[in-house]
TIDRENZA-917108 format. One line per 2 residues: number of its first residue (from 1); for each residue x, y, z of C-alpha. Coordinates in Angstrom, 3 decimals. Layout:
NUM = X Y Z; ...
END
This chain:
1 = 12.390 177.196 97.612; 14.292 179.892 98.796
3 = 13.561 181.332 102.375; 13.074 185.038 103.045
5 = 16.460 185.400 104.918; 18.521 183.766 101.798
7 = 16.266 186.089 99.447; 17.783 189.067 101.069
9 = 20.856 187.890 101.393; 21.058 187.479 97.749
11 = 19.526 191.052 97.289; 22.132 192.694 99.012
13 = 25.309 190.841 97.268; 23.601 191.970 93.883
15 = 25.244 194.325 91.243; 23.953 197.444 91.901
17 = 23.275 199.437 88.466; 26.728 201.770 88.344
19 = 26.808 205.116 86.495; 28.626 205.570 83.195
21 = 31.857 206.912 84.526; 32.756 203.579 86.767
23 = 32.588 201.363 83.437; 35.063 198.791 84.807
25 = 32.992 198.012 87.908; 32.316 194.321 87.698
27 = 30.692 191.951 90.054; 30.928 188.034 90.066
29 = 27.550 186.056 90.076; 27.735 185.136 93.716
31 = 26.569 181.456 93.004; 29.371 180.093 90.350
33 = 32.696 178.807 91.377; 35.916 180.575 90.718
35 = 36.079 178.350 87.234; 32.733 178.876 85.773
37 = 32.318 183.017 86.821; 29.773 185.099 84.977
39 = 30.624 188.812 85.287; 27.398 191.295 85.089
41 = 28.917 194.167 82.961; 27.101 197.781 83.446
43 = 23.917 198.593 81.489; 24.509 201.268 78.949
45 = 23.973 204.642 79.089; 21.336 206.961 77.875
47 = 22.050 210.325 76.536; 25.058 210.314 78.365
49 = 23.245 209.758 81.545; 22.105 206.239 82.981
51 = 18.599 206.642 83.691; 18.003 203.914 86.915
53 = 14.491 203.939 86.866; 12.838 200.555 87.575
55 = 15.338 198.755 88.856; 13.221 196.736 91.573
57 = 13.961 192.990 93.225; 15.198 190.542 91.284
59 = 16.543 187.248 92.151; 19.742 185.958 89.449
61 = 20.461 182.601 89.580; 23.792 181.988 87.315
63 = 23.777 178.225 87.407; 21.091 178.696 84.447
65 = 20.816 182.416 83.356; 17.341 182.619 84.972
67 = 15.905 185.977 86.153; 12.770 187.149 88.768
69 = 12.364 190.276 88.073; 9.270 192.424 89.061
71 = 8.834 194.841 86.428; 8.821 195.388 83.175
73 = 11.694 198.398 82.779; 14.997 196.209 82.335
75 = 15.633 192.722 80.757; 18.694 190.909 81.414
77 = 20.583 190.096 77.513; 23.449 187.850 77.023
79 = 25.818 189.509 75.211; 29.196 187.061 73.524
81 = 31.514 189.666 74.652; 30.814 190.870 78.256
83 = 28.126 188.344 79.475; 24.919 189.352 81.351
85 = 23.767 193.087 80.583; 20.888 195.152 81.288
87 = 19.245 197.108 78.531; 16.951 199.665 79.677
89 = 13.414 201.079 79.467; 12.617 198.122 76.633
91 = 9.652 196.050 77.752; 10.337 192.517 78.544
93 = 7.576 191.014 75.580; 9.129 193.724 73.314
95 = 12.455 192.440 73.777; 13.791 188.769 71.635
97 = 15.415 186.866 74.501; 19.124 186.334 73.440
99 = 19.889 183.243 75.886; 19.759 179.734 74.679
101 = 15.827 178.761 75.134; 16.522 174.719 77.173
103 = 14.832 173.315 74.294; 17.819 174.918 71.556
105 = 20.749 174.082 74.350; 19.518 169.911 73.957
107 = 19.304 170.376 69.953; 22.330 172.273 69.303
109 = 25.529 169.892 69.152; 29.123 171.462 70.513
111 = 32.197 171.708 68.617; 33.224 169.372 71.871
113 = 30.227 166.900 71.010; 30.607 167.079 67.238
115 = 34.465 166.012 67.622; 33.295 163.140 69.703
117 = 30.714 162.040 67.168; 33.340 162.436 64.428
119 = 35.436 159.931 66.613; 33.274 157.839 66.876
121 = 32.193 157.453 63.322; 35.703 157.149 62.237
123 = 36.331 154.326 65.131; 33.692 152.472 63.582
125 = 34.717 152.700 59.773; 38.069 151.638 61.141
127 = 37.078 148.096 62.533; 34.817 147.765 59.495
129 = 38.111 148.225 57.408; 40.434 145.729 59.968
131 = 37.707 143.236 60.135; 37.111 143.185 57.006
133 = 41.031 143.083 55.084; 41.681 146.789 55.254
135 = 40.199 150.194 53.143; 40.048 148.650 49.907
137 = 39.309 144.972 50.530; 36.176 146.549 52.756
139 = 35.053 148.959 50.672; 34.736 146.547 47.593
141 = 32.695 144.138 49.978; 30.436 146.842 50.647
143 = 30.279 148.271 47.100; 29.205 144.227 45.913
145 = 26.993 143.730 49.300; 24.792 146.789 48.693
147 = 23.029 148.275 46.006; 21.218 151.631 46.600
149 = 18.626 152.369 43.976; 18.858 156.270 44.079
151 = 21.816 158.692 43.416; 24.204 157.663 46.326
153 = 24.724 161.607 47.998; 20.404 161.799 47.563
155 = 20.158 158.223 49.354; 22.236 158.856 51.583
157 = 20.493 162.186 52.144; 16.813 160.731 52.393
159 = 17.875 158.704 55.032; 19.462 160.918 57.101
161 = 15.960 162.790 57.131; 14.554 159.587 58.737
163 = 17.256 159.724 61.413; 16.712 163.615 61.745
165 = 13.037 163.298 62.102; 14.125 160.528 64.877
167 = 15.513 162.835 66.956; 13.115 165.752 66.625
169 = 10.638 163.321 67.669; 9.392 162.820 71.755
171 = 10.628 159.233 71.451; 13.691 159.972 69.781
173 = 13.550 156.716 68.291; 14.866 154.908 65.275
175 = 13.213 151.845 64.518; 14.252 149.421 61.798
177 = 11.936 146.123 61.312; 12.865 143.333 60.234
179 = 10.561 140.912 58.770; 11.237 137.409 56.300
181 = 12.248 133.717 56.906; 14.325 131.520 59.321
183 = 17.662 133.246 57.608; 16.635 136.571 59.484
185 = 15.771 134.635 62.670; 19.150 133.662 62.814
187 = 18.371 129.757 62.384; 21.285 127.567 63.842
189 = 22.417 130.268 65.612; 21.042 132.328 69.092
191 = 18.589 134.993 68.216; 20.555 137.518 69.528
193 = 23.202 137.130 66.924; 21.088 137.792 63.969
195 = 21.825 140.398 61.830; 19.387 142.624 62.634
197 = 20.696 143.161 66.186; 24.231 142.987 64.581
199 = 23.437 146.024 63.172; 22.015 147.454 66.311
201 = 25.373 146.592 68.926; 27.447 148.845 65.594
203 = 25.341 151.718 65.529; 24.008 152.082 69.169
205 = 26.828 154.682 70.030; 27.445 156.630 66.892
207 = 23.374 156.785 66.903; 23.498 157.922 70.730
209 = 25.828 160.575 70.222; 23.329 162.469 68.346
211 = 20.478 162.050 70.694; 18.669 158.851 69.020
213 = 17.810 155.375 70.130; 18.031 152.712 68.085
215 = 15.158 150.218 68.209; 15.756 146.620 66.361
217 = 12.573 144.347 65.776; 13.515 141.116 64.054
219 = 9.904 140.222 63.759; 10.855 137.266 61.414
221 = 9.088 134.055 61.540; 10.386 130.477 60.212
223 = 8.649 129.157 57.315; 5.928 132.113 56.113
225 = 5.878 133.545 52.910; 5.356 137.626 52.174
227 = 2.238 137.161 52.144; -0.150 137.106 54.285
229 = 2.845 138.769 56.305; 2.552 141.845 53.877
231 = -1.203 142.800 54.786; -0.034 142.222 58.470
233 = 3.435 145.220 58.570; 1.537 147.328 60.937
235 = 1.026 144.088 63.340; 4.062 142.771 63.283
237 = 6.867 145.788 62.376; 4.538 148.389 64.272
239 = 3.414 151.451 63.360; 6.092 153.612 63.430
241 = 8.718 151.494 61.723; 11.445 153.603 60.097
243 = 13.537 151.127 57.911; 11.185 147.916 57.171
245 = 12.807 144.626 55.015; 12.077 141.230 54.045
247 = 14.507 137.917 53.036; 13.564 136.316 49.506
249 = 16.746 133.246 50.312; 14.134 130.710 49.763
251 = 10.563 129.630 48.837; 9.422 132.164 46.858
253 = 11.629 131.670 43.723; 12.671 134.023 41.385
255 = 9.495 136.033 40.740; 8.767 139.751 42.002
257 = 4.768 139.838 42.343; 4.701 139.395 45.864
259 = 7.593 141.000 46.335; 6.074 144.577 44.341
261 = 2.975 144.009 46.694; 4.666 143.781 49.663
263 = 6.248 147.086 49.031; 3.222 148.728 48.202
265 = 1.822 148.163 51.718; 4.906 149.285 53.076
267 = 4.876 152.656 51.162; 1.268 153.465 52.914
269 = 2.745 152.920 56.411; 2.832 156.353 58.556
271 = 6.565 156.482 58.069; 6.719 155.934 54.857
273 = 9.658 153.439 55.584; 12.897 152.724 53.940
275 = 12.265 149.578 51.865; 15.043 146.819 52.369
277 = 15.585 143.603 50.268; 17.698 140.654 51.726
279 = 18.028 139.159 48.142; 19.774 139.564 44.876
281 = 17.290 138.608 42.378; 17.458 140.639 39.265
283 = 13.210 140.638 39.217; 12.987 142.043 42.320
285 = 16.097 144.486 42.115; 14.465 145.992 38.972
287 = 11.005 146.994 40.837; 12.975 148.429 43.833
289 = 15.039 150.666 41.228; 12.090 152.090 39.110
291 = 10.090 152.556 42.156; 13.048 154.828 43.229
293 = 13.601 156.632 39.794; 9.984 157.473 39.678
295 = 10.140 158.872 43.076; 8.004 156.344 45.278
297 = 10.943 154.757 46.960; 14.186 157.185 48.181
299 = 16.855 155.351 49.492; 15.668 151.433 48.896
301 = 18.559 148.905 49.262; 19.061 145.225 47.947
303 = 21.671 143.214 50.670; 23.782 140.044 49.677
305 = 24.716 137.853 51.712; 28.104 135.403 52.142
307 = 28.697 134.893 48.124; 29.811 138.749 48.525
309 = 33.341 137.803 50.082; 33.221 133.854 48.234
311 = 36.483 135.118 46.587; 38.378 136.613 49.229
313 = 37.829 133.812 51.362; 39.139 131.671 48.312
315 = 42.414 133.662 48.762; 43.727 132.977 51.879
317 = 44.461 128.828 52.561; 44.888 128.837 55.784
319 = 42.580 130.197 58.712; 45.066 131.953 60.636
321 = 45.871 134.569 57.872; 42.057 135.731 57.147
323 = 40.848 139.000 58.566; 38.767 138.997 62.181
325 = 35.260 139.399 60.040; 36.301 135.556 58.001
327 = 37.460 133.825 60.806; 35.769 131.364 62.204
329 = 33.417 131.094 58.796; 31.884 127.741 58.899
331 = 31.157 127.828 63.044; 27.758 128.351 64.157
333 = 26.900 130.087 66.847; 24.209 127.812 68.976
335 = 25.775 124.615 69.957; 26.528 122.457 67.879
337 = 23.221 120.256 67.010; 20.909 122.300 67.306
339 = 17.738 122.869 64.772; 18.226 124.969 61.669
341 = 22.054 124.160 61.054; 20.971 123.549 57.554
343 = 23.480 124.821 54.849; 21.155 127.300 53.562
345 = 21.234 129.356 56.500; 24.033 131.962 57.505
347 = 26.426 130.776 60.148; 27.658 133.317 63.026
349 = 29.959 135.421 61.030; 28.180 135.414 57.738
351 = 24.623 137.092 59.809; 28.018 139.347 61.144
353 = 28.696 140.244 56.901; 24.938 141.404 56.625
355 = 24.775 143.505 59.935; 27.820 144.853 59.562
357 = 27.582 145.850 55.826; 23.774 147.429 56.229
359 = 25.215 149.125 59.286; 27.703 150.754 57.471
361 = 25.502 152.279 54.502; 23.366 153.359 57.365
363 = 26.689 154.802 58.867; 27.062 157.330 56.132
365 = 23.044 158.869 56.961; 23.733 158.783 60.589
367 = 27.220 160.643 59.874; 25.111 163.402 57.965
369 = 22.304 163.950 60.536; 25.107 164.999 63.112
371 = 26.834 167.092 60.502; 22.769 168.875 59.497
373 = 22.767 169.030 63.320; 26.007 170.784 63.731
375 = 25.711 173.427 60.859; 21.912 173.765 60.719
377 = 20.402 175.931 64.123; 16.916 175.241 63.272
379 = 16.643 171.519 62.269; 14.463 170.879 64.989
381 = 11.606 172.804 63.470; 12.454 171.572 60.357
383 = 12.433 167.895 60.919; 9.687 168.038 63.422
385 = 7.357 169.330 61.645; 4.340 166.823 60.692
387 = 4.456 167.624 57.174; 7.377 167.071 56.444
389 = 7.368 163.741 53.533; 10.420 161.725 53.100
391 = 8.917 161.300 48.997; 9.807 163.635 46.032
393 = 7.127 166.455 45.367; 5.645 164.219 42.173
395 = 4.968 161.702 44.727; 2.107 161.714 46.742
397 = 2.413 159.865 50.064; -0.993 158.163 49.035
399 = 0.081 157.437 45.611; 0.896 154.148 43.776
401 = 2.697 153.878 40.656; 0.911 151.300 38.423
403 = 2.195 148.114 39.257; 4.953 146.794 37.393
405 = 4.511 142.712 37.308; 2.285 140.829 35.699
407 = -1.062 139.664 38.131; -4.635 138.365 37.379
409 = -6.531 141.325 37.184; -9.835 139.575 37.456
411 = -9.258 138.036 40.973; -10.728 139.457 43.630
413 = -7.787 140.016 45.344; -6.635 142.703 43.143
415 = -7.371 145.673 44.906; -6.290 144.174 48.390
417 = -2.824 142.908 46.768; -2.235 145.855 44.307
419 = -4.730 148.783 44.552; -6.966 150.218 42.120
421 = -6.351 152.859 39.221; -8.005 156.494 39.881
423 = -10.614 156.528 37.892; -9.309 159.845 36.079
425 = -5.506 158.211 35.715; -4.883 155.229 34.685
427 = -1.235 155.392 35.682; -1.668 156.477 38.833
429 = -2.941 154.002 41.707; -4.321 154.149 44.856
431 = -5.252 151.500 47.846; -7.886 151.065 50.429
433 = -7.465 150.538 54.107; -6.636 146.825 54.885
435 = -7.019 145.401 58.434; -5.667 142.437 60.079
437 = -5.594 140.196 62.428; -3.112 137.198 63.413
439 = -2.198 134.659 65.596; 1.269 133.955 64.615
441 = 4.037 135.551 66.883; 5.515 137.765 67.670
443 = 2.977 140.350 67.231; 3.167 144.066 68.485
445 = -0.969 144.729 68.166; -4.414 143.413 65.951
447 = -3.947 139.927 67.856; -6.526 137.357 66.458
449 = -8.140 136.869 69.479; -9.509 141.131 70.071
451 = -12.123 139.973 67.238; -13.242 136.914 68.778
453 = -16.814 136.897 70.171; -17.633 133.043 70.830
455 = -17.143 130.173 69.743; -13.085 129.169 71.328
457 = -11.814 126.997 74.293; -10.191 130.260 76.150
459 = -8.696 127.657 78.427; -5.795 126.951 75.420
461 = -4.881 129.996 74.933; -3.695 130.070 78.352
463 = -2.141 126.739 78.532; 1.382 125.884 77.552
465 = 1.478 125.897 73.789; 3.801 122.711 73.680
467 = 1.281 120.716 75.900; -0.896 118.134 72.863
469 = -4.894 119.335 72.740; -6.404 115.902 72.503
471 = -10.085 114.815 70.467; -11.899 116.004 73.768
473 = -10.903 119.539 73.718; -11.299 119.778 70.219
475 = -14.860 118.485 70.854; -15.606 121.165 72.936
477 = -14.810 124.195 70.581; -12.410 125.816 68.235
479 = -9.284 125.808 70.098; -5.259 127.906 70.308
481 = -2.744 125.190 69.093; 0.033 124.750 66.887
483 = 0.919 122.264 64.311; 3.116 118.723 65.047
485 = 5.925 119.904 62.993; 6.042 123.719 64.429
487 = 5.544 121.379 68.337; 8.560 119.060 67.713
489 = 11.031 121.546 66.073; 10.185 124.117 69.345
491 = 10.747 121.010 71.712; 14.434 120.237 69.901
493 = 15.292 124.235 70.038; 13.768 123.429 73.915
495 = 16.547 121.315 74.876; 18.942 124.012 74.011
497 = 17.510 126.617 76.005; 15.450 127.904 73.507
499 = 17.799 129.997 71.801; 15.693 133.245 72.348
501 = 13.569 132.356 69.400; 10.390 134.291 70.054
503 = 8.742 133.233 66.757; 5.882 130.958 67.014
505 = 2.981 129.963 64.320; -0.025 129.290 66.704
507 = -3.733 129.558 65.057; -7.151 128.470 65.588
509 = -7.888 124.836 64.934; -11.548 123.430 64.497
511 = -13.174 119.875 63.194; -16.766 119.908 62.632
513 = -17.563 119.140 66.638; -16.022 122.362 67.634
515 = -19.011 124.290 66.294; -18.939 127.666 65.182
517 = -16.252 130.123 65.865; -17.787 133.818 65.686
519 = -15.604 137.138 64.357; -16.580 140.737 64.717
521 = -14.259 142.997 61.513; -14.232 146.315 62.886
523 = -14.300 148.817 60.464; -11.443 150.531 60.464
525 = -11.188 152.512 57.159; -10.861 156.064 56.944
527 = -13.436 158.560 59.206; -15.645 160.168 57.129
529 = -19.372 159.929 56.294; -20.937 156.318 55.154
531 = -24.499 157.462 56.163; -26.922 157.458 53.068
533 = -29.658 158.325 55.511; -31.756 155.769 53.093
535 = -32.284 152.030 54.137; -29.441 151.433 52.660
537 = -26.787 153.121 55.040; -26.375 149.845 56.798
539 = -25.319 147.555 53.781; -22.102 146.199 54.226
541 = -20.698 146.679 50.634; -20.742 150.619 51.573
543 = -18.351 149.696 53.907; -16.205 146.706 53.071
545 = -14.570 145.572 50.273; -13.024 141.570 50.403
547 = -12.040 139.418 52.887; -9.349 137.072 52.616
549 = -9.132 133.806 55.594; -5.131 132.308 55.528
551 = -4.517 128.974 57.089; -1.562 128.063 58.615
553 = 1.652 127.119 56.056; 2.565 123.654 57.124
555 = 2.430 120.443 55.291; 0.710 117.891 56.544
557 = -1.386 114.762 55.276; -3.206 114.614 51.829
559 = -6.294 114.575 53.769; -5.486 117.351 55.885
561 = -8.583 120.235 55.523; -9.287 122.109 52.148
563 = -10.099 125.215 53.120; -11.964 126.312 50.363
565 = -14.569 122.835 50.722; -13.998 121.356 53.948
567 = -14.855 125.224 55.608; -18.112 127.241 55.498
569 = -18.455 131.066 55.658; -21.082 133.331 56.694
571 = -20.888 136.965 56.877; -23.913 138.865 58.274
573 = -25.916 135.574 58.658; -25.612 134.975 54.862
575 = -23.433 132.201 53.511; -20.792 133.320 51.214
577 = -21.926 132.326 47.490; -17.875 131.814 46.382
579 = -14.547 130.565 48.675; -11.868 130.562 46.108
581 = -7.787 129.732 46.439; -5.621 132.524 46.348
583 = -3.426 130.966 43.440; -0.244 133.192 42.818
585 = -0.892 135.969 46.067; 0.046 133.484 49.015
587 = 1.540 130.571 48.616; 4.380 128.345 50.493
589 = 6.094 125.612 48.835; 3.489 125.267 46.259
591 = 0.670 124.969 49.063; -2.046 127.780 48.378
593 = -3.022 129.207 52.043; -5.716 131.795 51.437
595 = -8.460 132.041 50.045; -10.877 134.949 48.986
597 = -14.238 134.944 50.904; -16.499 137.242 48.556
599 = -19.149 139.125 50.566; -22.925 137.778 49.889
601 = -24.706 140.211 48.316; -27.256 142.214 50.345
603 = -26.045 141.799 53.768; -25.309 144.421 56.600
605 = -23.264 145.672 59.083; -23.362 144.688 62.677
607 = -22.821 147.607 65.410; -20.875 146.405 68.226
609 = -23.560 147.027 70.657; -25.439 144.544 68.666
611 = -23.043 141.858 68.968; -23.788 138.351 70.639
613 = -22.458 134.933 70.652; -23.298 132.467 68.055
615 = -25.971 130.118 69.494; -25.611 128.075 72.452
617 = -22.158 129.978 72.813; -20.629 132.619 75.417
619 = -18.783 135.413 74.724; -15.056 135.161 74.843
621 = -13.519 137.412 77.621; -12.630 139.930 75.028
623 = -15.978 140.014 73.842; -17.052 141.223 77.035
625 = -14.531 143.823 77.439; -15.363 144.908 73.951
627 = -19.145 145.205 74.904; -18.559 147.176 77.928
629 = -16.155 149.426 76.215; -13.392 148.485 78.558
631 = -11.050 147.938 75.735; -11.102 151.570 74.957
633 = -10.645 151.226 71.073; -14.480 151.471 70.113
635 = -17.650 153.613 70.350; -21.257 152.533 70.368
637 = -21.992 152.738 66.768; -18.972 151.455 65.581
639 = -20.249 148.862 62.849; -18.319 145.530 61.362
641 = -18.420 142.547 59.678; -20.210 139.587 61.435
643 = -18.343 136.536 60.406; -18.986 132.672 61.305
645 = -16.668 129.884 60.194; -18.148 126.473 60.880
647 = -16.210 122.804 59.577; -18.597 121.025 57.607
649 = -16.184 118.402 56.025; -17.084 115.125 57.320
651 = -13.937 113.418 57.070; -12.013 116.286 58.924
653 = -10.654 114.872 62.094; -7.688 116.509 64.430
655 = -5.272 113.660 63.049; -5.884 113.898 59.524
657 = -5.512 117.910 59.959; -7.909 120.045 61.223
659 = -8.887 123.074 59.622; -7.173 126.205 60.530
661 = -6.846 130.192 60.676; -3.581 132.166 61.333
663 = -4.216 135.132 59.571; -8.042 137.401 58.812
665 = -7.941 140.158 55.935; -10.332 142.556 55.235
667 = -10.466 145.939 52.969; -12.460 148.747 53.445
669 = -13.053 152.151 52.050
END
């Protein structure tokens, strides 16, 4: 605020409005220093005479070209050659402001900024090329470590649209997810030094320079196959993941069926993310590169890992003469000892390979956004704009090619794996909306326990994980625990301060004492209208699909729990006539860990303010919140599955291996 006294005094140092014949009078803005002066040139003339009509108070404050002015007869311009100027008897909505709006001063990069950005890409590309042997040695490890699917310059192009779209954003967020086995959790070695957050220390600054943050999820978890991770992207890689991968070093062999599906769910995410592929299998290369020619992918990338630079570490015999980047080669980085130092996962400098040779393909994108940014005044709207799709025009974002590998088309699990044809083209494929929820970690949102109404010991999932539930708990309902193998190996990590690992397979664990354990499946599908306004509006098949109940991949006794005979399902009070095994969809090892529940026929819907507890149970605290619409995420006729899972194998016990649930599936339309 400006007092009245200070008002004047401004008024009075003011240009006054000269006629044409003093056209050198200047005046200095009275508020800049001596280095930073804005001179306020004379207004032009009219007809040969200067017509100073209108000229009333006006406050000019030159710190940020900002005007009060009380009427509507002169404007203040900026004009490149002689600064401030008034131009006369042109109303002010009549006349384009010429001064740099705030918004286009933030988005508009300096020949001062742009230099900077240039140094630092070049800085970077420079200890990529000393680290690595120098230019050529470097560029021929990156050339073998990554192969790009689309036309190099169109790649490298898509991508850049990603980061540009970034930083038009409110966030101004990149966000790459990272999602696979123990070799992306950075196994023998501290989380931290993974390659995902390799990849995030290399392009934090170049990234910054531009105006965008980089945000790293390594979301990985020990020991899970793709799927059910694949129907699960949104809950563990969030939402608005730009860049989203998976690692294929081990357990899934050669095949590319899971690998094809898992890529389909990722194409139906909101960004439409860039697909990466920690592998080198020639099955799985060969869907990522006709999913790019047809369009559907635009800048998909296959990473190697440490048999990229086998032969230039064969060349040097002793350690002293290898570059920084293969010194050091067979160290880990956790103390020595501790779990996962297994030869099939990356030591410290090979997870230093992978970050440093994805950061650098990344490099050339973020090196483009700065130069679109530089040359191109309105990229802002451009790139901000909603509607803007990172696919080719043939592609819709909703569109699925035909899948390319082989699957049972008779299992039930087609549609939720694959999609489903049009029923007008054959070739082109489209997919419902598939929810889920799971209570492995880390999760970002659809935790298992929001659809829990009754039925669980709340008390464990409160308790210290690594604390033993004995036969008496278990007694007393289903209850949050982990398995003895995922307890011991987190007690070893334990002793070495945990490493940062923040992965953890928890689930829900029952024997036939702990009763029933009661779901609610939101629906979740698309909004539009499923009212037939007949008796049959309510039948659940108008709403829902399949549903698909995972177990927890661990191996354990041959008497552990069978799923698929040891477990009963009801949905909507109705048994469920078939529980079948999942045979090539999910699978670990060779262990089969889902199974396809198929709805009874028949059966309804359940609003949520119909909801209660399974007999002789009490609502979980959730539940509650859910029923008093605390939680925010529901309305009063919102409708879902109701879905009881009881044990009803008699020779189930805790020791043996009670029966468990990690991960619940369900498609709607």
């Amino acid at each position: 605020e400006i007092s009245h006294q200070t008002q004047e005094r401004q008024r009075n140092k003011m240009v006054q409005v000269q006629p044409p014949r003093r056209k050198t009078n200047t005046t200095y803005c009275p508020f800049s220093s001596s280095s930073s002066r804005r001179t306020l040139s004379p207004p032009p003339t009219t007809r040969g005479k200067h017509t100073r009509k209108g000229i009333n108070i006006f406050l000019f404050l030159c710190l940020n070209y900002a005007v009060i002015k009380l009427n509507l007869d002169y404007v203040f311009v900026e004009d490149e050659n002689v600064g401030m100027v008034i131009q006369e008897d042109v109303p002010l909505q009549q006349q384009p402001l010429q001064t740099k709006s705030k918004n286009q001063q933030k988005t508009q990069m300096t020949m001062e900024e742009y230099k900077s950005f240039q140094t630092f890409i070049s800085n970077t590309k420079s200890e990529f090329s000393v680290r690595y042997g120098g230019e050529e040695s470097a560029s021929a490890i990156l050339s073998k470590g990554i192969s790009s699917f689309s036309k190099e310059e169109a790649g490298i192009e898509k991508t850049a649209v990603r980061i540009l779209r970034a930083a038009a954003s409110k966030k101004k967020e990149f966000v790459l997810s990272f999602g696979g086995y123990s070799v992306t959790v950075g196994r023998g070695n501290h989380f931290e030094q993974s390659f995902p957050f390799v990849i995030k220390k290399i392009l934090s600054e170049p990234l910054k320079q531009i105006g965008v943050n980089i945000v790293v999820r390594n979301a990985a978890i020990g020991g899970i196959p793709s799927f059910p991770y694949g129907w699960c992207l949104r809950n563990f890689l969030g939402e608005e993941s730009d860049l989203i991968s998976w690692d294929y070093g081990m357990n899934e062999g050669n095949s590319a069926e899971a690998f094809e599906a898992y890529v389909r769910h990722a194409m139906l995410m909101p960004h439409q993310p860039m697909v990466m592929m920690l592998d080198d299998k020639r099955a799985r290369k060969n869907v990522l590169e006709k999913y790019a020619q047809d369009g559907f992918l635009v800048d998909p990338i296959a990473v190697g890992k440490g048999e990229v630079v086998k032969d230039l570490l064969g060349k040097y015999e002793e350690e002293k003469d290898r570059p920084p980047g293969l010194k050091e080669w067979d160290v880990w980085g956790a103390p020595k000892g501790s779990p996962g130092q297994s030869n099939w996962h990356p030591k410290k400098m090979e997870h230093e390979l992978i970050g440093w040779m994805v950061a650098m393909h990344l490099l050339k994108s973020v090196e483009k956004a700065g130069e679109i940014m530089m040359n191109d005044t309105n990229w802002m709207t451009t790139y901000g704009s909603k509607d803007e799709i990172i696919t080719k025009g043939n592609a819709h974002p909703a569109d699925l090619p035909k899948p390319l590998t082989s699957f049972n088309s008779q299992s039930s699990a087609t549609s939720i794996m694959h999609g489903m044809p049009l029923p007008s083209k054959e070739d082109v494929w489209t997919m419902n909306h598939v929810s889920c929820r799971t209570s492995f970690l880390p999760v970002l949102s659809g935790k298992m326990d929001s659809i829990i109404v009754s039925g669980l010991v709340s008390s464990t999932a409160e308790d210290d994980i690594m604390n033993p539930r004995g036969d008496d708990v278990y007694k007393s309902g289903w209850v949050v625990d982990v398995g003895q193998v995922e307890r011991d190996t987190k007690k070893k990590v334990a002793k070495f301060g945990g490493l940062g690992y923040i992965d953890m397979k928890t689930a829900l664990y029952g024997i036939p004492e702990s009763g029933t354990l009661r779901f609610w499946l939101p629906y979740e599908g698309q909004a539009h209208d499923h009212m037939h306004h007949d008796a049959h509006e309510y039948d659940a098949d108008h709403w829902f699909d399949s549903l698909v109940v995972c177990e927890v991949n661990e191996k354990r006794t041959s008497d552990e729990c069978k799923v698929e005979s040891d477990m009963t399902f009801a949905i909507g009070g109705v048994v469920s006539p078939s529980v079948t095994k999942m045979q090539d969809e999910a699978s670990y090892l060779g262990k089969k860990i889902c199974v396809s529940v198929k709805l009874p026929p028949g059966i309804s819907v359940t609003k949520r303010k119909d909801v209660v507890p399974s007999e002789g149970a009490t609502l979980t605290p959730h539940a509650e919140a859910m029923l008093r619409d605390e939680t925010g995420v529901h309305e009063e006729d919102d409708v879902g599955l109701l879905l009881d899972v009881t044990v009803t194998g008699a020779g189930v016990t805790r020791a043996k291996g009670a029966c468990s649930i990690s991960h619940i599936v369900w498609e709607q339309h």
